[in-house]
Every structure is written in C-alpha cells, then in structure tokens.
C-alpha positions in Angstrom: -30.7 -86.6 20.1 -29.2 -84.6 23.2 -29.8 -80.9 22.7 -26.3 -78.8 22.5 -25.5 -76.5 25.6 -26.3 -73.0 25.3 -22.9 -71.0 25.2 -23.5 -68.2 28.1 -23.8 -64.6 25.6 -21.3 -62.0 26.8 -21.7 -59.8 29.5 -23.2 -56.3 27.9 -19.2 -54.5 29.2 -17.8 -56.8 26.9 -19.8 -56.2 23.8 -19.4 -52.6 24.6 -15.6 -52.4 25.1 -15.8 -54.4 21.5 -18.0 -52.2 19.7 -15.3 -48.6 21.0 -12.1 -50.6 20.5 -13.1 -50.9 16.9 -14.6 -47.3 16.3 -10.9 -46.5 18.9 -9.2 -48.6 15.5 -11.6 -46.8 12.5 -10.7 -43.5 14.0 -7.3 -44.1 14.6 -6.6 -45.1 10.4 -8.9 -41.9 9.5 -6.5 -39.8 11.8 -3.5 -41.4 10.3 -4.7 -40.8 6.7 -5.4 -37.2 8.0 -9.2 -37.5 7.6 -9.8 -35.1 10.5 -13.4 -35.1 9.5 -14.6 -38.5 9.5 -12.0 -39.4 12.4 -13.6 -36.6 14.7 -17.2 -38.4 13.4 -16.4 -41.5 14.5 -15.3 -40.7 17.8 -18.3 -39.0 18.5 -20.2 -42.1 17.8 -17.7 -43.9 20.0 -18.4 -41.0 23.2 -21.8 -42.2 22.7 -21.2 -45.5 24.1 -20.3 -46.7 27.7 -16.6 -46.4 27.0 -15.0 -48.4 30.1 -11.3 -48.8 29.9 -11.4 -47.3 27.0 -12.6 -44.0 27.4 -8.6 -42.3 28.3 -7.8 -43.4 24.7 -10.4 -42.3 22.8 -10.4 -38.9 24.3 -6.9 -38.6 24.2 -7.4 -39.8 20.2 -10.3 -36.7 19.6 -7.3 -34.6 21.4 -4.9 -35.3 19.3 -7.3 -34.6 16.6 -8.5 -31.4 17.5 -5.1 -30.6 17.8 -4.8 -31.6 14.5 -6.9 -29.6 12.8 -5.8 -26.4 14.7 -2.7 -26.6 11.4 -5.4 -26.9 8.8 -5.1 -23.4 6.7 -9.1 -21.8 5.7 -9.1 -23.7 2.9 -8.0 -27.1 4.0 -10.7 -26.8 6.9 -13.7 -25.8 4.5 -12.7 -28.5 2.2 -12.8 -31.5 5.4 -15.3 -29.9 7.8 -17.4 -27.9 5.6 -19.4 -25.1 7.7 -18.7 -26.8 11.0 -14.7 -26.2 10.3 -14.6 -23.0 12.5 -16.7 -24.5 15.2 -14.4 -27.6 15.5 -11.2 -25.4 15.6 -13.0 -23.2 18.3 -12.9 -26.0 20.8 -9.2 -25.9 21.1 -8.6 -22.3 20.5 -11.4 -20.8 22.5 -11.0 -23.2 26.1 -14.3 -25.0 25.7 -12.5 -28.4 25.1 -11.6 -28.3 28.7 -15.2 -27.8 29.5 -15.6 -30.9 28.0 -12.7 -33.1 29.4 -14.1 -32.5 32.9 -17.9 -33.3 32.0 -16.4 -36.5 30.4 -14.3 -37.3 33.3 -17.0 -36.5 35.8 -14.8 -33.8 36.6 -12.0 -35.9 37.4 -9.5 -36.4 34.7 -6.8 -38.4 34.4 -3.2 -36.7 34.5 -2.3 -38.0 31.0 -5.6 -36.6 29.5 -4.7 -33.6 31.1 -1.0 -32.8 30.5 -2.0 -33.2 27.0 -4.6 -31.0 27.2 -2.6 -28.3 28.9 0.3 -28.8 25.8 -2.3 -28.8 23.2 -4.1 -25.2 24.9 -0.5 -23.7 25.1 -0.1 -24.4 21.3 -3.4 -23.2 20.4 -5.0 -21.4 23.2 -5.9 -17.8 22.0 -6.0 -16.0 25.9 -2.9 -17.5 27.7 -4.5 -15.5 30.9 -7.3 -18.4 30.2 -4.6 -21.1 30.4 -3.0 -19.5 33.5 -6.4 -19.7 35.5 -7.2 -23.0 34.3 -3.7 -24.8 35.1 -3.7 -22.8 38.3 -7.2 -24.4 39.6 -6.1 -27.4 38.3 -2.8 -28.0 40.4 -5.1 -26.6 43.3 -7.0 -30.2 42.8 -4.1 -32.3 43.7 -2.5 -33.6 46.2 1.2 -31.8 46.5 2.8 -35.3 47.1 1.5 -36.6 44.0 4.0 -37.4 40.9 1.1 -35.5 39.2 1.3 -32.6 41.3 5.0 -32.3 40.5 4.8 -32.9 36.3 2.0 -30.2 36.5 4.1 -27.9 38.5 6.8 -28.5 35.5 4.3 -27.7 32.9 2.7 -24.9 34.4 6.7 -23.2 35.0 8.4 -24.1 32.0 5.4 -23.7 29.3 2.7 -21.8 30.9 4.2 -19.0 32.8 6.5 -18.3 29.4 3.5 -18.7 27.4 1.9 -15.5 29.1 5.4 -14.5 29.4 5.7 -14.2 33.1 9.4 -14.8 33.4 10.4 -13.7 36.4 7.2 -15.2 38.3 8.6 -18.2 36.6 11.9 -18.1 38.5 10.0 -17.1 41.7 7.7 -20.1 41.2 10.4 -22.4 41.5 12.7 -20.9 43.9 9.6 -20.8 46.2 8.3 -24.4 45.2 8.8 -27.8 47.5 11.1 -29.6 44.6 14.8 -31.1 45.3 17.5 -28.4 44.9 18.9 -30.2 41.6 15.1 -30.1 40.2 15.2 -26.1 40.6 18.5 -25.5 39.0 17.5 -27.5 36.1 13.9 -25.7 35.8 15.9 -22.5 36.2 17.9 -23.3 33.6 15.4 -24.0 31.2 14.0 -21.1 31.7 16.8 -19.3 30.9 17.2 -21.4 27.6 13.5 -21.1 26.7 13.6 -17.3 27.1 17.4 -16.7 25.4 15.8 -18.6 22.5 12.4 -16.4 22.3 14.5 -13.5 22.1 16.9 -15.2 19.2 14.1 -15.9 17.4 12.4 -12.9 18.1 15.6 -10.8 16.9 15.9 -13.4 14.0 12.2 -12.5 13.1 12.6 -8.4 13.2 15.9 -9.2 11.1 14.0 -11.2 8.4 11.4 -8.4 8.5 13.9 -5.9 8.1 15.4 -7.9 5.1 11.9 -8.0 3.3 11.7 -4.0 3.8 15.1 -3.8 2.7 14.2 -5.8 -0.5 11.2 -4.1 -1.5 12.5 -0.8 -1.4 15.0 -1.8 -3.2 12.7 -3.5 -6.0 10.5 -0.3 -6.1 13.7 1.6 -6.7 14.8 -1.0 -9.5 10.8 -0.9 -11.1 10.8 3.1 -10.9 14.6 3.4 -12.7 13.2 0.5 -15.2 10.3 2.9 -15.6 12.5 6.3 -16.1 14.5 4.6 -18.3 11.9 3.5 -20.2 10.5 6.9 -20.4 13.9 7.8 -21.7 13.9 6.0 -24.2 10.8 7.1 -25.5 11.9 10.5 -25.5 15.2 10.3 -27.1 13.1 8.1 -30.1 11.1 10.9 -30.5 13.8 13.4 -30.5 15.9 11.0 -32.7 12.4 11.1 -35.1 12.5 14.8 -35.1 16.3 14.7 -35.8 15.8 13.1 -38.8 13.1 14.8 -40.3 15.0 17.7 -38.9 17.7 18.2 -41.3 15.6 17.9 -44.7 13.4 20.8 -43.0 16.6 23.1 -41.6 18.0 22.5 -45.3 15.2 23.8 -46.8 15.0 26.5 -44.7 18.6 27.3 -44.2 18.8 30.9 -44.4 21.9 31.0 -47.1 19.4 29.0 -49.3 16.1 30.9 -48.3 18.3 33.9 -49.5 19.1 32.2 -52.5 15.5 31.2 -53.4 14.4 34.5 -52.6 16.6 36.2 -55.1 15.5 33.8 -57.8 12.0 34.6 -57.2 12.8 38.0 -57.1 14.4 37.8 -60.3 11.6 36.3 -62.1 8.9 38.8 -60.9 11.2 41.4 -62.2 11.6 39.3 -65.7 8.2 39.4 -65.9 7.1 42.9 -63.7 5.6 44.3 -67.4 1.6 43.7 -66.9 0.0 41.8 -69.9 -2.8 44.5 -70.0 0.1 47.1 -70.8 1.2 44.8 -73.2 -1.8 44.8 -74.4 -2.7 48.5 -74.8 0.9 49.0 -76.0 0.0 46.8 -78.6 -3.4 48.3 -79.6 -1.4 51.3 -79.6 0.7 50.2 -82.6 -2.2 48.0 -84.7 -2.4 51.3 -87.1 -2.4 50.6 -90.6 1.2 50.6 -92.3 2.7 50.0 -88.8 3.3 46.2 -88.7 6.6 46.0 -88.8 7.0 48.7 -85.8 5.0 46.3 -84.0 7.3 43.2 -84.8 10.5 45.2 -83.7 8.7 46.4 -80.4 7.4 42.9 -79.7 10.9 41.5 -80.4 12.3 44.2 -78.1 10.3 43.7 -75.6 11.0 39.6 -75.5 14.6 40.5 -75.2 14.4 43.0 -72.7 12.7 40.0 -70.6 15.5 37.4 -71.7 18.2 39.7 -70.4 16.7 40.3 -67.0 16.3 36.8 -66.4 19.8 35.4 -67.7 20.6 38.7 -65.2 18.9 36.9 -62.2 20.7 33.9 -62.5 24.2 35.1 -63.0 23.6 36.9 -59.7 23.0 33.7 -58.2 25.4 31.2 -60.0 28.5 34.0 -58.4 26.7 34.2 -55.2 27.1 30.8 -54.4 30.8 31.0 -55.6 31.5 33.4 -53.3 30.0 30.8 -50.7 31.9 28.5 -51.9 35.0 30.7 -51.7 34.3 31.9 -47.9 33.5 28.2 -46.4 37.4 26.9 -48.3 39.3 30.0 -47.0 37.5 29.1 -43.4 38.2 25.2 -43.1 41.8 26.3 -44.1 42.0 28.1 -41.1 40.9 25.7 -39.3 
C-alpha cells in the first residue's frame, strides 16, 4: 500500500502570526465587553510572542486600552485591576507608556502608533511640559517632507501647544512653519476656535460654580430661618403654656380678691380673737356654788358676741363687692 505524502508543517511565522491574531481577537471582545483587566492580560501574553505584521494592532489595541482605563473612577479600577489598578493607569498618566512604544518599536514607531499616542497623553498626560518635550523630539526624527512630519506638525499646534496653553507660540508656530498658505489660515483659525471655546467653557464653569455658591447660601439661609422658626415656636408654646396656667394663678391672686380674702380672714380671727385659756379661767371664775345660771347667761353671751362679729365680717364683704360691682357698670358705661 503506497504510503501518503507528508503535508510540508507550516513555517514557524505562520503559526506565530496565528497564535497573536487570535489573542489580537480574545482581547479585542474583552475590550469591547469593557474587561480592561483580562483584555490588558491577554495582550501581554500576545507581546510575548514574535508579533510580525501584527505587532501595530496589538499595540495600538493595549493603547486604546490604557486609554480606557484612564475613565475608570477608584472604585471601578480596584474592582477590575485589583492592587495593580494604579500602576496600570500610571502608564498613561505618568509618560512611561512612551518608554515602552519605542523599546517595542526598536525605537522606531510607526506614525499611527504614534499620533495615537500623542492624543491619548494629551488626554491623560499629568505634566503637559512632558508632552511638549516628547512631541518636540519626536518631529525632530522626521523627515520635514514627510506626510508624517506635517500631521505631527498639526498635532503638536492645534492640541499640544493649547494643551500647555502656549497660544500665541501656537500662532508663531504656524506663521513660521513650511505649510501652504491655505493650511495656515485654517490652523490659525482653529486656534482661534479651540481657545474662544476654553474660555466659554471656562466662563460657563466659574458661572456654574457661582450658581452652586449662590444656592447654598441660599439653603443655609432657608435651614437657619427653618431653624429660628422652629425655635419660635417653641417659645410661644411655652409662653402659650404659661398663659394658660396664668390666668387661674393672676385670679387667685388678683389683688381686689387678695383684699377680699384677707378681710375674711381677718374677720374670723377677730370672731374668734378671745383665747380658750381665758375662757377657761373666766369659766373657773364662775363654777362657785349657787352660780350656774350666771355661768349659762355668760356662756350664752359670750357665743353671741362671737356670732355677731362674724355675721359682721361678712356683711363687710357681701357690700364690698357691690361696690365693685357698682364702680366696674358706671366705668363700661363710659366707655
């Protein structure tokens, strides 16, 4: 039986631009499911491979990723990234992705990888001196003629020099460049645009922070009323409490009827001003024999005596509050 031929096995390139296209795909879904984490894993397992033709879009992927996670708030960059979360972030923010592009690139990248890195640092980018330098010694790498020289010379004008807000370098930069006429009017004009709307959105921002002052003054005004009002109303409770307890006390202690009750009391200490012990010797006095009926008539004098003051104490009264009576009439007739 004639043995089958032997198919030739791949060359090694092949199996290797295989193996990145699909981590390139893997990454790609994670990135699109915003799985920062695992797509940023992945793509480190893909830079680990010889990457061919495919190394430009896999960097430019773990760009776009980085980039990415630059939005992510503390919170959302613990919960993906764990520890590592601030390292990752620091790549982008700090300069060191740059490092990185050029040891990738054996320090030559390609324009795409770098425009976007140049975007992505003027986003992100803490020290837009950094960015200055590093565009700067970029463009000093290429030839002037180049289309690449040119669309760097763009980038570096209209979104570096306003980044570090060096306007009028800007419009020095291009009045001095080597670009068609119609090229610097149009660059001059969007510089013009990019800095009219900085400052609208600069005055839109002091007006919005003016308008939160504005409203929290007025909502500590509005709490501190609520609260004296508050307090006002706890005040005029208690007064209205002591209002009503008020009139039973002023009644009692009115001073026609403190009069009154004084003269009553008056009345019956006098009724009954004769001490019982002089009573009593009065009536040891008169226990001699044959003298009962002396005794009788000076007992029953005595209770009379008593009897009369008192009946005198409260006629006193009875036409004192008659007269009262008499003086309040004649006054709400005047009235």
């Amino acid at each position: 039986m004639p043995s089958l031929p032997v198919l030739p096995s791949k060359p090694a390139s092949l199996r290797n631009d295989s193996a990145v296209q699909a981590l390139y795909t893997k990454a790609t879904h994670e990135y699109l499911d915003r799985d920062f984490a695992s797509a940023v894993a992945t793509l480190r397992t893909a830079h680990q491979q010889p990457q061919g033709k495919y190394a430009r879009k896999v960097w430019l992927l773990y760009m776009a990723v980085l980039d990415s996670t630059c939005s992510l708030d503390a919170s959302g960059l613990k919960d993906q990234f764990g520890r590592e979360g601030s390292s990752v972030q620091a790549r982008l923010q700090e300069g060191t992705l740059w490092d990185e592009t050029y040891a990738r690139f054996d320090g030559k990248p390609p324009f795409d990888v770098m425009a976007s890195l140049i975007m992505s640092s003027v986003r992100h980018l803490q020290d837009p001196t950094q960015l200055q330098r590093r565009v700067e010694d970029y463009l000093s790498t290429l030839e002037p003629e180049t289309s690449a020289y040119e669309q760097t010379m763009e980038l570096y004008a209209l979104h570096v020099l306003p980044k570090c807000k060096e306007w009028d370098y800007a419009l020095e930069y291009i009045a001095s460049s080597d670009i068609a006429q119609e090229k610097k009017d149009a660059w001059t004009q969007a510089i013009g645009d990019i800095q009219d709307a900085e400052v609208s959105a600069s005055v839109a921002a002091l007006r919005e922070e003016e308008e939160r002052v504005r409203l929290e003054k007025e909502e500590r005004r509005r709490r501190k009323k609520r609260k004296g009002a508050s307090t006002a109303g706890s005040s005029n409770k208690g007064r209205s409490a002591s209002t009503t307890t008020e009139p039973a006390a002023t009644a009692a202690t009115r001073p026609e009827d403190a009069d009154d009750e004084t003269s009553v009391t008056q009345d019956k200490a006098r009724a009954a001003a004769i001490p019982v012990s002089a009573v009593r010797r009065l009536l040891d006095r008169l226990a001699l024999p044959n003298m009962r009926l002396l005794r009788a008539v000076m007992l029953l004098l005595l209770v009379l005596a008593a009897c009369l003051r008192f009946l005198r104490g409260r006629s006193l009264l009875l036409l004192r509050k008659i007269w009262q009576t008499l003086e309040m009439a004649v006054k709400v007739s005047y009235i």
